[in-house]
C-alpha positions as CSV (number, residue, x, y, z in Angstrom):
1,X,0.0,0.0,0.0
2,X,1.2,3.7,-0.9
3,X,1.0,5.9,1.8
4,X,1.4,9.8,1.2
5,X,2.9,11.5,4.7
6,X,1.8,15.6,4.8
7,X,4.2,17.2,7.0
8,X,6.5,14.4,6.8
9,X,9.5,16.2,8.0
10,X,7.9,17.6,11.2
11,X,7.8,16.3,14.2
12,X,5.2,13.6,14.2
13,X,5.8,13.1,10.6
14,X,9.3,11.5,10.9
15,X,8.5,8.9,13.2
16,X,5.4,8.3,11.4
17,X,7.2,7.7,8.3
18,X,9.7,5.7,10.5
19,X,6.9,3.4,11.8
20,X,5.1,3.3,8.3
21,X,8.1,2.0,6.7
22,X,8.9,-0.8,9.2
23,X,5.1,-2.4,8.8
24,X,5.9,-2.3,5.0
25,X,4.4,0.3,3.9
26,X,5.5,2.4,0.5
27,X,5.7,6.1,1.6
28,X,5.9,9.2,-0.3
29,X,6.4,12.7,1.6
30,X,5.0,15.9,1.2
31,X,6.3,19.1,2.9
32,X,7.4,22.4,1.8
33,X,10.6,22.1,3.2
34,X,10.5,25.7,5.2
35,X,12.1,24.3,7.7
36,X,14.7,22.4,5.8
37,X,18.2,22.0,7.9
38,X,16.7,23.1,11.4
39,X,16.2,19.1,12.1
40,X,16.7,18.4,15.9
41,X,17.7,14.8,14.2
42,X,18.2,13.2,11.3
43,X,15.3,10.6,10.6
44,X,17.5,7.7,9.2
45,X,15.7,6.9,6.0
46,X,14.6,8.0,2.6
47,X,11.0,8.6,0.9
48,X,10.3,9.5,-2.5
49,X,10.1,13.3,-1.6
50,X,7.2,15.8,-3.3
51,X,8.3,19.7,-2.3
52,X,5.0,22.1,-2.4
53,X,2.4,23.1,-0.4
54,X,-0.8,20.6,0.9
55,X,-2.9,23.2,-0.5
56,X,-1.3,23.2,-3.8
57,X,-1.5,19.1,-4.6
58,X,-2.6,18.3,-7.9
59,X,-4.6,14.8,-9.2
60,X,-1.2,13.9,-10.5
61,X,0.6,13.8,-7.1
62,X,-2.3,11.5,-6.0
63,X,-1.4,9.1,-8.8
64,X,-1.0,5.7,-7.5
65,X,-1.8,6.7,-3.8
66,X,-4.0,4.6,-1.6
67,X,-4.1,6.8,1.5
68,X,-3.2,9.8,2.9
69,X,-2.3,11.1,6.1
């Protein structure tokens, strides 16, 4: 299952990712990256990364996406 992330380099979104990926599932971020290089940590992993706003997704993001979160 394809999982898309919003906010997935915040707070709750890293360890969500973290937990998402160790049940198996295929995740995809999306975050605008404001706050790129002020991480308190680094997460220890890589997601197929989409840079732009939740309020400017389009249906082609979404392609191939099961859920969101």
């Amino acid at each position: 299952m394809k999982v898309l992330v919003t906010g997935n380099k915040g707070y709750i979104g890293t360890v969500l990712c973290k937990n998402l990926l160790e049940e198996g599932f295929d995740v995809v971020g999306l975050d605008t990256g404001f706050y790129d290089g002020c991480f308190l940590f680094h997460p220890g992993y890589a997601v197929k990364q989409i840079e732009k706003d939740v309020r400017d997704v389009l249906e082609e993001d979404l392609a191939g996406i099961n859920a969101v979160i």
